[in-house]
Backbone as CSV, one residue per row, in Angstrom:
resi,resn,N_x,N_y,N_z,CA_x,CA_y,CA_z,C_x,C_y,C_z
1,UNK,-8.979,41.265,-5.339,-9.734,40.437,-6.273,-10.792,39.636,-5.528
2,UNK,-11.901,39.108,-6.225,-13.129,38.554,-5.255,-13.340,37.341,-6.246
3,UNK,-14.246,36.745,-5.752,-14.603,35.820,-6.935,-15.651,36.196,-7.721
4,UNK,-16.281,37.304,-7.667,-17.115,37.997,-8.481,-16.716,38.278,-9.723
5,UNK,-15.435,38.037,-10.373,-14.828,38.174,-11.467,-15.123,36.686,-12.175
6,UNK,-15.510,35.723,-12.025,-15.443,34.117,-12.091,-16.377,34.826,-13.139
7,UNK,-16.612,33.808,-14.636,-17.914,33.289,-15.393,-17.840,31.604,-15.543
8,UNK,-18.813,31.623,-14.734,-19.044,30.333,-14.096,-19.426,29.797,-15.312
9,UNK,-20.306,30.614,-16.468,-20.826,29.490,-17.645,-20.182,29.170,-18.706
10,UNK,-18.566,29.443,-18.856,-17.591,29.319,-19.644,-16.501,28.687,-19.071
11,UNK,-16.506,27.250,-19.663,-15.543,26.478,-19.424,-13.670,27.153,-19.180
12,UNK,-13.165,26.699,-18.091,-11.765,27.194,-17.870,-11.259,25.244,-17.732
13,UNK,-9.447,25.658,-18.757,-8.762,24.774,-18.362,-8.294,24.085,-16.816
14,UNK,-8.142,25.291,-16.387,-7.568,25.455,-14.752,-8.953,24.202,-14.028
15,UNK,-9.974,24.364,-14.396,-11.253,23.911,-13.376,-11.601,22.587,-14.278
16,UNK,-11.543,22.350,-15.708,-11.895,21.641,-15.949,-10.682,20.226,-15.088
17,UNK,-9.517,20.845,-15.259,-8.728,19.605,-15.232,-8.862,19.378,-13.744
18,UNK,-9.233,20.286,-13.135,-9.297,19.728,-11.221,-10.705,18.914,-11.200
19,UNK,-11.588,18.980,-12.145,-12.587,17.806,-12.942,-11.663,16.845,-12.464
20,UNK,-11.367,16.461,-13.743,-10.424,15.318,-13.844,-9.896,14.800,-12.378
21,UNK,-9.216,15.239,-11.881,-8.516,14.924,-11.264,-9.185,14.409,-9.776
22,UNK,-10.741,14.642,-10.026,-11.295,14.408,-9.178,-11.657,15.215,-7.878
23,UNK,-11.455,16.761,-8.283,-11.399,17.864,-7.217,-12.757,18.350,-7.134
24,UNK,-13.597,19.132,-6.204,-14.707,20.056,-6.027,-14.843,21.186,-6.667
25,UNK,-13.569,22.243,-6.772,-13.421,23.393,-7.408,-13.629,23.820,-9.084
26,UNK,-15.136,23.217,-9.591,-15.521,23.030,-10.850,-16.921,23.625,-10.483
27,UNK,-17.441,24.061,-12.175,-18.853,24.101,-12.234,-19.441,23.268,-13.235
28,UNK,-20.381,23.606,-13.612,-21.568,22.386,-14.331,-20.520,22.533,-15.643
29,UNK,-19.957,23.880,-16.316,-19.598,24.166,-17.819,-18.148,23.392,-17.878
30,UNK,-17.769,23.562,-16.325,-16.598,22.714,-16.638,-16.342,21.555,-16.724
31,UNK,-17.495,20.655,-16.070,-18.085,19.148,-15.893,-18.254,18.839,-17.568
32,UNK,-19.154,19.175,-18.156,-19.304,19.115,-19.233,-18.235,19.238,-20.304
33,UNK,-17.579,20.099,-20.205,-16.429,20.416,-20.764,-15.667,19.152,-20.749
34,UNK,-15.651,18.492,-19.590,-14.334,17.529,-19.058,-15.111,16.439,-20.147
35,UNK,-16.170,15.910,-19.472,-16.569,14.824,-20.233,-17.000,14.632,-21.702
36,UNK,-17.066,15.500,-22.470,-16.862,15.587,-23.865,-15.773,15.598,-24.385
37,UNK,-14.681,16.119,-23.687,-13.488,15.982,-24.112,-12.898,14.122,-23.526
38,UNK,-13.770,13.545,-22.658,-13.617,12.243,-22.150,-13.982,11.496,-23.314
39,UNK,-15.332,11.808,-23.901,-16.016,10.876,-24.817,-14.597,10.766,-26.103
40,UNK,-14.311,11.793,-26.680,-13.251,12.219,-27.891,-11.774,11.072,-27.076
41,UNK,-11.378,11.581,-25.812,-10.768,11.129,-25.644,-10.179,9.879,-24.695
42,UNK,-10.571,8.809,-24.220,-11.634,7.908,-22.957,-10.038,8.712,-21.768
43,UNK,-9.176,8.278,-21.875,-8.248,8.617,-20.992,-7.432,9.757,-20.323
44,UNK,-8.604,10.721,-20.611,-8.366,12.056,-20.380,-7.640,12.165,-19.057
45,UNK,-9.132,11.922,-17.874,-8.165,11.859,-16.742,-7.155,10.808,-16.189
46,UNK,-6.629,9.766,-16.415,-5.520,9.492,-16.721,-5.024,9.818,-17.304
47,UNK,-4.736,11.011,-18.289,-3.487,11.881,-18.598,-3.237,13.019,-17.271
48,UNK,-4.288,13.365,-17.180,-4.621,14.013,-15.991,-3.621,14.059,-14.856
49,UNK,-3.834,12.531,-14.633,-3.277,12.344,-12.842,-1.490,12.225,-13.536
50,UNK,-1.252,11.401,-14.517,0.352,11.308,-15.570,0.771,12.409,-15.449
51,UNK,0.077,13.558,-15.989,0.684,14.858,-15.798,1.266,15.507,-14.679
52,UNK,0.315,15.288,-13.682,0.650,15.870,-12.570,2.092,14.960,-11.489
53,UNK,1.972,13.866,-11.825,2.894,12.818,-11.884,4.241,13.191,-11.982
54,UNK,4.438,13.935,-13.370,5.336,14.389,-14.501,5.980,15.808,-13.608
55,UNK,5.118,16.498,-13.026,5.852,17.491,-12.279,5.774,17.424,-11.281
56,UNK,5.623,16.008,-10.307,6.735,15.954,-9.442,7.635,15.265,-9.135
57,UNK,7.788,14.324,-10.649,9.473,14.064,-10.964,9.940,15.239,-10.969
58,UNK,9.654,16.088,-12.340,10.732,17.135,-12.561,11.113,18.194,-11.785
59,UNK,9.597,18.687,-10.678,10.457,19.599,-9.737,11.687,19.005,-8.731
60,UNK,10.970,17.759,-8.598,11.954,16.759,-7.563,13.485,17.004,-8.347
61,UNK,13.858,16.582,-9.749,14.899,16.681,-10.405,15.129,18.234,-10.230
62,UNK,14.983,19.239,-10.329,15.204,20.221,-10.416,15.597,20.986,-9.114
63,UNK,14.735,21.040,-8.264,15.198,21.311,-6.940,16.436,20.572,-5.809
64,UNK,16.796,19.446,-6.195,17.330,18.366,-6.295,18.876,17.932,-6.587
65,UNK,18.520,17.244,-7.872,19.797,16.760,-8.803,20.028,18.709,-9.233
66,UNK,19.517,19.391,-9.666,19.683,20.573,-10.322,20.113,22.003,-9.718
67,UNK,19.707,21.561,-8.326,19.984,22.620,-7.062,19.184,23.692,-7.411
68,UNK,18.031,23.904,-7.905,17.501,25.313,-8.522,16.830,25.486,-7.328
69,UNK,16.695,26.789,-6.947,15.858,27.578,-5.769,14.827,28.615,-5.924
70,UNK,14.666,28.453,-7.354,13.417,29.497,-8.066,12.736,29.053,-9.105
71,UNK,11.509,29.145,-9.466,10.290,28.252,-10.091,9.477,29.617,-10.405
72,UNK,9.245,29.363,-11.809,8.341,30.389,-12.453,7.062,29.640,-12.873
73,UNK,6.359,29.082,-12.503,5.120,28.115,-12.735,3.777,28.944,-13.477
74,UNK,3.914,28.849,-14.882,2.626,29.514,-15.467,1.675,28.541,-16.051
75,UNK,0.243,29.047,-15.939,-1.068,28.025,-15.934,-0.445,26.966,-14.644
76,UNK,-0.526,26.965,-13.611,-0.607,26.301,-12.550,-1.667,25.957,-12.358
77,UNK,-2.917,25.793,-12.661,-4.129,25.681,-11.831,-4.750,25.811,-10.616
78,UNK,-5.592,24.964,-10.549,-6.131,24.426,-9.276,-4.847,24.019,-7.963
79,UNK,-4.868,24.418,-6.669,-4.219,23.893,-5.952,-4.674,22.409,-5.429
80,UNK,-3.815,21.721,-5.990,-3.960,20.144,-5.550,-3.053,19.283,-5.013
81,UNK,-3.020,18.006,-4.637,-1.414,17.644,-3.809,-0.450,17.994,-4.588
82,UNK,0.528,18.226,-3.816,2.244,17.970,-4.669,2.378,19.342,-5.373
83,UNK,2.119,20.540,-4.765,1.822,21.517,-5.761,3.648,22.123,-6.156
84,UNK,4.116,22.675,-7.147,5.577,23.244,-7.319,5.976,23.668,-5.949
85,UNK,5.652,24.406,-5.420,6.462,24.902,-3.883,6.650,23.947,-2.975
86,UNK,5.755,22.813,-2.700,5.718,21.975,-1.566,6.667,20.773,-2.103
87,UNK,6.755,20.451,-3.430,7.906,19.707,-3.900,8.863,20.164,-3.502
88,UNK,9.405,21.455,-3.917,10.494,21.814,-4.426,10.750,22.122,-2.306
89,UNK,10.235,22.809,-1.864,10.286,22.929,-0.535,10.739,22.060,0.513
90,UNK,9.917,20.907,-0.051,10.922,20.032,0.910,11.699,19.459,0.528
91,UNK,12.481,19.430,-0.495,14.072,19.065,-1.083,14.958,20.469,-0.486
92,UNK,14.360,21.706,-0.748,14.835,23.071,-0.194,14.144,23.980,0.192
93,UNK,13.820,23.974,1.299,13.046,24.902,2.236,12.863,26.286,1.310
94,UNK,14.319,26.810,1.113,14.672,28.248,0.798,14.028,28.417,-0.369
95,UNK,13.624,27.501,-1.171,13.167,27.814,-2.732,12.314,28.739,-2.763
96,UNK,11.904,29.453,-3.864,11.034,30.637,-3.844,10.452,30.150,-5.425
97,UNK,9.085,30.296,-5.543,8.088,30.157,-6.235,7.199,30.876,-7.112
98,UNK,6.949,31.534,-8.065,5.570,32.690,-8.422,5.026,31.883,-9.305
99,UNK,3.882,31.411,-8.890,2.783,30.829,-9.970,2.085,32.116,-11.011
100,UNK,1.794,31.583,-11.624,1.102,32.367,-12.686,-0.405,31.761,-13.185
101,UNK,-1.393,32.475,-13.711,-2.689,31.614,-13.707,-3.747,32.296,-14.034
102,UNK,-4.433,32.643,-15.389,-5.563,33.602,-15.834,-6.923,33.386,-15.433
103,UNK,-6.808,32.461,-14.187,-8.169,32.104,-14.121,-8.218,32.417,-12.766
104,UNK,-9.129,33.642,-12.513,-9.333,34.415,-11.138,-9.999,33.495,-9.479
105,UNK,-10.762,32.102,-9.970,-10.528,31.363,-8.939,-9.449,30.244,-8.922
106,UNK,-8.283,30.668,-9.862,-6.926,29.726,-9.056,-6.431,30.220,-8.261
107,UNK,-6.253,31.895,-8.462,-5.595,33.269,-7.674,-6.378,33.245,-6.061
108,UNK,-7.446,32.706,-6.168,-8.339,33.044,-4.867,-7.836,31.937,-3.883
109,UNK,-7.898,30.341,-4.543,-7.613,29.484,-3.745,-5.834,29.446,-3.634
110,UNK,-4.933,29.875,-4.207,-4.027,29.504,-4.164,-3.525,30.129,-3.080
111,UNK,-4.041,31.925,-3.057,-3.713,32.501,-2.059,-4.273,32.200,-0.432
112,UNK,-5.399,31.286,-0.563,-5.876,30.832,0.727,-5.286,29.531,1.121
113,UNK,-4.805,28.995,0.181,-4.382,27.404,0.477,-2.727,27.293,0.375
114,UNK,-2.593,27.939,-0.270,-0.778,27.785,-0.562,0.448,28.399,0.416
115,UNK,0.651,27.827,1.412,1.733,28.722,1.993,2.590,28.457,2.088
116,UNK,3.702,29.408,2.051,4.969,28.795,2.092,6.246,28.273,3.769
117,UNK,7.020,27.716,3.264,7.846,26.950,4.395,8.401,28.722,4.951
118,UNK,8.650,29.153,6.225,9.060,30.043,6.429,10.717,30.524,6.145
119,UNK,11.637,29.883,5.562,12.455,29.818,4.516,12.317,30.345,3.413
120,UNK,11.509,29.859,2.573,10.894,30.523,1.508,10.121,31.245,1.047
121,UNK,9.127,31.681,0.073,8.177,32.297,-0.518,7.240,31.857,-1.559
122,UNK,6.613,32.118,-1.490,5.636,32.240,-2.827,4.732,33.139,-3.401
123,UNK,4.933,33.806,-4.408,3.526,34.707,-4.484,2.862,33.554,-5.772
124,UNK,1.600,34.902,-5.971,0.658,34.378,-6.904,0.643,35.656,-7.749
125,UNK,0.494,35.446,-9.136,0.336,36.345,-10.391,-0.866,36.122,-11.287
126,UNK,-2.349,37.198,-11.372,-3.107,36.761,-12.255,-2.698,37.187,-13.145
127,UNK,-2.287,36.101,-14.458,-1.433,37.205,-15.875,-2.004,35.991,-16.507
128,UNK,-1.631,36.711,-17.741,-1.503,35.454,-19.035,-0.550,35.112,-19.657
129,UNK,-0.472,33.813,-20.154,0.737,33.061,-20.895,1.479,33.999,-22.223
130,UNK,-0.063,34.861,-22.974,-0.125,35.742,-24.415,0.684,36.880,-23.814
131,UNK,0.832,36.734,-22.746,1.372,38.604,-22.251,2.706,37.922,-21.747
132,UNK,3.708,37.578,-22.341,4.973,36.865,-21.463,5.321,38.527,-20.560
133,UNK,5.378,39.491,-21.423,6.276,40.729,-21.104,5.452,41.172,-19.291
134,UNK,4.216,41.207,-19.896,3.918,41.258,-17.910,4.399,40.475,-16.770
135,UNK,3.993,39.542,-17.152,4.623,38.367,-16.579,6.342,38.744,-16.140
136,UNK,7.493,38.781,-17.043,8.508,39.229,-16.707,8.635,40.580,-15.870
137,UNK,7.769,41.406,-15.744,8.277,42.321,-15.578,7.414,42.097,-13.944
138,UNK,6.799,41.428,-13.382,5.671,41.135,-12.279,6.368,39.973,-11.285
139,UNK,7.659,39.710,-11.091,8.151,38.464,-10.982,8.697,38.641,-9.377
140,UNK,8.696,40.291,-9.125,8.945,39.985,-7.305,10.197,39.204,-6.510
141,UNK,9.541,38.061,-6.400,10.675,37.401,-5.468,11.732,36.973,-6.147
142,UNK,11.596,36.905,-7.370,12.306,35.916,-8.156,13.759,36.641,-8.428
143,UNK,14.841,36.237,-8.842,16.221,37.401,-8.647,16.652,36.680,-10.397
144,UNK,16.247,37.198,-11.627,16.715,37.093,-12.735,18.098,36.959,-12.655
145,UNK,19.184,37.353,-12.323,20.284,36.868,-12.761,21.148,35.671,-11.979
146,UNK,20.022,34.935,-10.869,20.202,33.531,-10.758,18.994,32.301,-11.496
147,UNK,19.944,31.440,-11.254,18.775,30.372,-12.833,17.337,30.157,-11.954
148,UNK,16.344,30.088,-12.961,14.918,30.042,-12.826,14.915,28.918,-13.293
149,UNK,13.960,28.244,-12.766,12.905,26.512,-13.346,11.735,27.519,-14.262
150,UNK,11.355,27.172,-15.323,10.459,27.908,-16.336,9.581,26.140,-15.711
151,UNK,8.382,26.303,-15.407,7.133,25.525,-15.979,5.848,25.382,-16.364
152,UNK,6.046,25.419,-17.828,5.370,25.024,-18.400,4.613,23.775,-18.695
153,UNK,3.635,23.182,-18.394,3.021,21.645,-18.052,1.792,21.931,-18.075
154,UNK,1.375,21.192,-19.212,0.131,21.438,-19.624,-0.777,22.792,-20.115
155,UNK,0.384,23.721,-20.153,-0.462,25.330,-20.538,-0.233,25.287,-22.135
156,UNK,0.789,25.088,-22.890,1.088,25.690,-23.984,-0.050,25.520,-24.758
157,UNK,-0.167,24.185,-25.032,-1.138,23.609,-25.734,-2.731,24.138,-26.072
158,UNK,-3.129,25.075,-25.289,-4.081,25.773,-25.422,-3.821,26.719,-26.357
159,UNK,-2.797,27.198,-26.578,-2.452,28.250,-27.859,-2.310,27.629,-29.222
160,UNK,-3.615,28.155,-30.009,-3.874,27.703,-31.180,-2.642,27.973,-32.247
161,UNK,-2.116,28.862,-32.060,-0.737,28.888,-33.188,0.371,28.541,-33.231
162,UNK,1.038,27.657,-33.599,1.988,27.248,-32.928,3.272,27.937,-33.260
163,UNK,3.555,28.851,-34.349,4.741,29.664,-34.320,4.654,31.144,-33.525
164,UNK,3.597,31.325,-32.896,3.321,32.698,-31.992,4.064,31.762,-30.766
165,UNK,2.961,30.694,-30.375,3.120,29.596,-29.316,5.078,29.551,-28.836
166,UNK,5.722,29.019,-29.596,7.406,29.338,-30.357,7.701,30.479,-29.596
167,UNK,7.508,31.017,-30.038,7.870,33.052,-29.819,7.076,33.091,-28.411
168,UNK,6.243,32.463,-28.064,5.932,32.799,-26.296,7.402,32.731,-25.363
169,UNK,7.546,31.068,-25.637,8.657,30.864,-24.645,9.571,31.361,-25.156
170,UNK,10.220,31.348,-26.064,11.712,31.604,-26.495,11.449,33.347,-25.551
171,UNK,10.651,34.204,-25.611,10.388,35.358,-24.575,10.865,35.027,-23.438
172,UNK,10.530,34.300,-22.971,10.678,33.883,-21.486,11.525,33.224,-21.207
173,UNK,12.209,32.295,-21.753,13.504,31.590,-21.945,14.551,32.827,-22.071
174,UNK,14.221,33.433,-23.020,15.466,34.539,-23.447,15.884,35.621,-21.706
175,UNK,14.809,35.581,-21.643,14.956,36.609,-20.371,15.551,35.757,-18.913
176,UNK,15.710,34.571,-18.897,16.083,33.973,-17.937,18.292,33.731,-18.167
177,UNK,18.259,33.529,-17.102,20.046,33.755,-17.423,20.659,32.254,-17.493
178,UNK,21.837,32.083,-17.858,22.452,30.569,-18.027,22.036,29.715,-16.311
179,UNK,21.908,28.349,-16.992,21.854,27.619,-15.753,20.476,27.450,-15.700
180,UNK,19.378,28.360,-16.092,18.107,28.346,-15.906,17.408,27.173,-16.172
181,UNK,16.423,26.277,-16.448,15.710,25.130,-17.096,14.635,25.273,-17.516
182,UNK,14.180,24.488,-18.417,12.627,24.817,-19.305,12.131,23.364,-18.681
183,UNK,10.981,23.300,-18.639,10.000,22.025,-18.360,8.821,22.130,-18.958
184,UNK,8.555,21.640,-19.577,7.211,21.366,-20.412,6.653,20.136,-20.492
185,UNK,5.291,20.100,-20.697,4.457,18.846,-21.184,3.782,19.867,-22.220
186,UNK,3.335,18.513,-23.256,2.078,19.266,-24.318,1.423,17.944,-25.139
187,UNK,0.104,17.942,-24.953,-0.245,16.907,-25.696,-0.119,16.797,-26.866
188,UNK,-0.326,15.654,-27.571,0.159,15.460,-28.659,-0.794,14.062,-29.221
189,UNK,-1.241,14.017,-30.767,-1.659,12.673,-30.791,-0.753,11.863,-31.318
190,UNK,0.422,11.620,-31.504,1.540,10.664,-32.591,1.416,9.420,-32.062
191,UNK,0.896,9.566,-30.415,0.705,8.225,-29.541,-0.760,7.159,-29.794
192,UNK,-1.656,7.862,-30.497,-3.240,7.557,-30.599,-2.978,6.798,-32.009
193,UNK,-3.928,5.668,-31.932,-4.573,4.957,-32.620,-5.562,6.219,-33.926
194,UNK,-5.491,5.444,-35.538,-5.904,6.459,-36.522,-7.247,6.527,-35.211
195,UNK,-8.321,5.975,-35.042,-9.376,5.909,-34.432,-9.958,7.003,-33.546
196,UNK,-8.483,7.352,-32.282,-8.896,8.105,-31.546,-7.960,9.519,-31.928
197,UNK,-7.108,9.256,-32.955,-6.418,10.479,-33.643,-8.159,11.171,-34.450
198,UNK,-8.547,10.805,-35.034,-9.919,11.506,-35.711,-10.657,12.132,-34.823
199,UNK,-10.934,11.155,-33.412,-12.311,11.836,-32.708,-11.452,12.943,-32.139
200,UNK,-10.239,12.816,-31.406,-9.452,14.252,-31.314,-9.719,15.760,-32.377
201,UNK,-9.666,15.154,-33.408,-9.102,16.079,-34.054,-11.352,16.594,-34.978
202,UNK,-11.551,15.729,-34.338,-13.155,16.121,-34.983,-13.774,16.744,-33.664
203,UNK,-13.500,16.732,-32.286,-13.505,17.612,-31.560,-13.183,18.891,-31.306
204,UNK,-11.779,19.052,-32.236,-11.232,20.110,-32.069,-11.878,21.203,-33.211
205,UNK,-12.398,20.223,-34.090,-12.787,21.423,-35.158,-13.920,21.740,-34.790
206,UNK,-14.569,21.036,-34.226,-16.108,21.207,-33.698,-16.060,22.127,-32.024
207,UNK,-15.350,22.588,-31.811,-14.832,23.722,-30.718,-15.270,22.659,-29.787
208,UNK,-15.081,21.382,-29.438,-15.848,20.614,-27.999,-14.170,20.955,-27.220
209,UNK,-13.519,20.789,-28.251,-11.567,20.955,-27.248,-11.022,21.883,-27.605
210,UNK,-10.475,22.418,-26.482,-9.613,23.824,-26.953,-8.168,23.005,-27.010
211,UNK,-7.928,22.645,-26.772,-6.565,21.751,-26.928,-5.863,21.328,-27.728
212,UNK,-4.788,22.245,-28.602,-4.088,22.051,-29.793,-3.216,21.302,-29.522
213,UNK,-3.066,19.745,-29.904,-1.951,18.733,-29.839,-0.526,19.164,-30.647
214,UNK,0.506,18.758,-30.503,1.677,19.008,-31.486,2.108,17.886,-31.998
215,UNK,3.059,17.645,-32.896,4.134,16.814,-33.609,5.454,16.909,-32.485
216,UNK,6.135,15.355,-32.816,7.212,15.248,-32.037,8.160,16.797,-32.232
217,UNK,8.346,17.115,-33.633,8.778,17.585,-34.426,8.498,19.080,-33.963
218,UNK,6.714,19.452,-33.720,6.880,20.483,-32.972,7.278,20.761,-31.538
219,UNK,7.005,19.519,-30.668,7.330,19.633,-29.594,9.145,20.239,-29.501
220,UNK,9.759,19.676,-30.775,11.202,19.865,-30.193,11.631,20.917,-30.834
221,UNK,11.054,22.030,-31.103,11.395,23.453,-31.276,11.402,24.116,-30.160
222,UNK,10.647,23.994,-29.202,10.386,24.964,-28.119,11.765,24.747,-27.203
223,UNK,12.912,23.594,-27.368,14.079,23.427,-26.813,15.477,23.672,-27.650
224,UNK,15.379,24.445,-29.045,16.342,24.388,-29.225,17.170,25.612,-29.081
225,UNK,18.474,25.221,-29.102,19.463,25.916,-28.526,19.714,25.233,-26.985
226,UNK,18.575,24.547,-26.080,18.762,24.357,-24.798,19.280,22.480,-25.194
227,UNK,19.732,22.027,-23.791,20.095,21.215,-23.244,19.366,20.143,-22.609
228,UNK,18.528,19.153,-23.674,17.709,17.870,-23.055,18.199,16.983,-21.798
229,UNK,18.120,17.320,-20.834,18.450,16.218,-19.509,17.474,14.781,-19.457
230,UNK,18.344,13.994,-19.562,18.174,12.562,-19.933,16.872,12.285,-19.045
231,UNK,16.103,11.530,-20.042,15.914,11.298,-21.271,15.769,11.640,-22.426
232,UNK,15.419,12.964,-22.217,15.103,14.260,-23.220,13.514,13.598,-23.414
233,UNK,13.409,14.340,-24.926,11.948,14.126,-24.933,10.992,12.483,-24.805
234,UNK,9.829,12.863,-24.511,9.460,11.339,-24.035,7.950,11.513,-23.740
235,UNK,7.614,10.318,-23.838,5.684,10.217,-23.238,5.850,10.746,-21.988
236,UNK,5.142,11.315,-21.297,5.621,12.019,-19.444,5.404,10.464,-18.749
237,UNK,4.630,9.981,-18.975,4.689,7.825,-18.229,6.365,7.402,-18.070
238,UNK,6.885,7.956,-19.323,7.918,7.363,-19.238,9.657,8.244,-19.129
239,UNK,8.702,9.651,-18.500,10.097,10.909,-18.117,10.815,9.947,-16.593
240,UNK,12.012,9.177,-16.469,12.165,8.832,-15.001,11.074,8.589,-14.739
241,UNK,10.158,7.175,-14.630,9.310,6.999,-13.925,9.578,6.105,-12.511
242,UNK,8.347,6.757,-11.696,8.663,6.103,-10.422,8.083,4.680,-9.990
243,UNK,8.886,3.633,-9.952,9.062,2.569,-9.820,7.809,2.071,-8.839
244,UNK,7.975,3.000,-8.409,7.117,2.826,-7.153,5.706,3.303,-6.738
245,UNK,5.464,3.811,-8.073,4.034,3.822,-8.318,2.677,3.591,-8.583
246,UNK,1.839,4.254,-8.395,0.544,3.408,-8.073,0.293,2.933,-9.620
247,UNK,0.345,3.330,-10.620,-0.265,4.028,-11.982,1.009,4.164,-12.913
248,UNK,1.111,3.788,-13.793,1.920,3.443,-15.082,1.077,3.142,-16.195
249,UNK,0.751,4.749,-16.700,-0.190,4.490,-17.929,1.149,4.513,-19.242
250,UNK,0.498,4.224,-20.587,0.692,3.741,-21.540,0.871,5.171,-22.435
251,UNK,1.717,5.060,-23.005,1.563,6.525,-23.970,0.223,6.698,-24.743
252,UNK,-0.075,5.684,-25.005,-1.488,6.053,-25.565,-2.573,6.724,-24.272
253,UNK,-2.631,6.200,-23.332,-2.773,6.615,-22.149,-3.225,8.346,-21.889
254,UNK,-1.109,8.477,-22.001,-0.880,9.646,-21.382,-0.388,10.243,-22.558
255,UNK,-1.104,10.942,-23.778,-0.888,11.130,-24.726,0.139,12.570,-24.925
256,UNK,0.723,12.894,-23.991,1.677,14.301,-23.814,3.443,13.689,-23.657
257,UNK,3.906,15.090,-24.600,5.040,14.847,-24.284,5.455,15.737,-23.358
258,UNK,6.835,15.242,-22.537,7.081,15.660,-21.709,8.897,16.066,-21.732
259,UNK,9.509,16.784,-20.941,11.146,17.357,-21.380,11.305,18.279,-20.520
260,UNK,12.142,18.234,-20.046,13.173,19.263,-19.386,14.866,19.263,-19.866
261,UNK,14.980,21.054,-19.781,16.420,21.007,-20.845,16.694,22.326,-19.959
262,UNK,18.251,22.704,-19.788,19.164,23.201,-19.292,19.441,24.243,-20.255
263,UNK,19.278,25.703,-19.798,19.405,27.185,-20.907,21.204,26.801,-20.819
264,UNK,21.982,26.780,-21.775,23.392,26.987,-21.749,24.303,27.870,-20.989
């Protein structure tokens, strides 16, 4: 793969949010992208940095309190600090990793920047979230009939339907064996003021956001049958937050919910 596959003049999630986050690995469509979705929403990137926050509590919990040694990470993005392997790695060297990621310069940098502890592994997968079945069947290091970390954080939400959306994971959930865990974030407006609930949602019809928010209500379909580990669902500010942090935004803030739950 080269980066000759890139269309630089069509905004990608993966680049816009390394925008945010204050990274280089953007172009002008994704700049733009970011800050219109800033104007609609002022605290974008502070959900931004919350998010990323959010998974590395939960790999920390997972690799951890959870003992898991395998991580299925789809829409990963941009490689930036704290990435799933280097969490989970240094709680357990041995852990093994496959990111997933439709956007052909995450695949480029991840494979130049990401390496693993010589204990472990990591590959990289260009697939999509819409194709779970490739995805399963492309998984390499990973050994299905010991438990997998599923994460999901910050990808779903781009899928405009939300009962296809449903039927993504429960795919991918189904195929993972007991013991396994789901992790998700997904924005949501239930946290926003009527004010900035409108400009959301007058963005979205006006194609400035690809970003389909959910209901508490939808958020807690994508876990049932599984096992909420305390707190269960929650603003991600307030999944176990670390005491000791720089940044403690506000659910209005960090307008995503956030959850991790245990396959039975």
């Amino acid at each position: 793969m080269t980066i000759d596959k890139l269309d630089t003049g069509v905004p990608h999630p993966a680049r816009r949010y390394n925008y945010w986050l204050g990274g280089k690995d953007n172009f002008a469509a994704d700049r733009e992208s970011g800050d219109l979705l800033a104007k609609a929403y002022p605290a974008a990137r502070t959900a931004a940095r919350a998010n990323r926050a959010f998974l590395r509590r939960a790999v920390g919990f997972l690799a951890g309190e959870a003992g898991i040694r395998q991580f299925l990470d789809i829409g990963t993005g941009l490689p930036t600090a704290d990435n799933t392997h280097q969490v989970a790695q240094r709680v357990a060297p041995e852990s093994r990793i496959v990111y997933v990621d439709n956007d052909p310069m995450v695949m480029v940098h991840a494979r130049a920047l990401l390496t693993s502890t010589p204990e472990g592994q990591t590959r990289y997968l260009e697939a999509d979230l819409r194709d779970p079945a490739r995805i399963l069947t492309s998984l390499e290091i990973l050994d299905l009939s010991q438990p997998v970390a599923l994460i999901l954080v910050a990808v779903v939400h781009f899928l405009p339907e939300h009962a296809r959306s449903v039927e993504i994971v429960r795919t991918l959930v189904d195929a993972l064996p007991s013991g396994s865990y789901l992790t998700m974030t997904m924005a949501t407006t239930d946290f926003l003021t009527p004010e900035l609930k409108a400009s959301w949602d007058e963005s979205l019809r006006t194609g400035r956001s690809d970003v389909h928010p959910r209901t508490r209500a939808d958020f807690d379909e994508f876990f049932t049958g599984l096992e909420l580990i305390d707190p269960g669902v929650s603003a991600i500010s307030e999944w176990r937050p670390d005491p000791a942090a720089e940044e403690h935004p506000t659910p209005v803030e960090a307008s995503l919910f956030g959850a991790v739950a245990r396959k039975p």
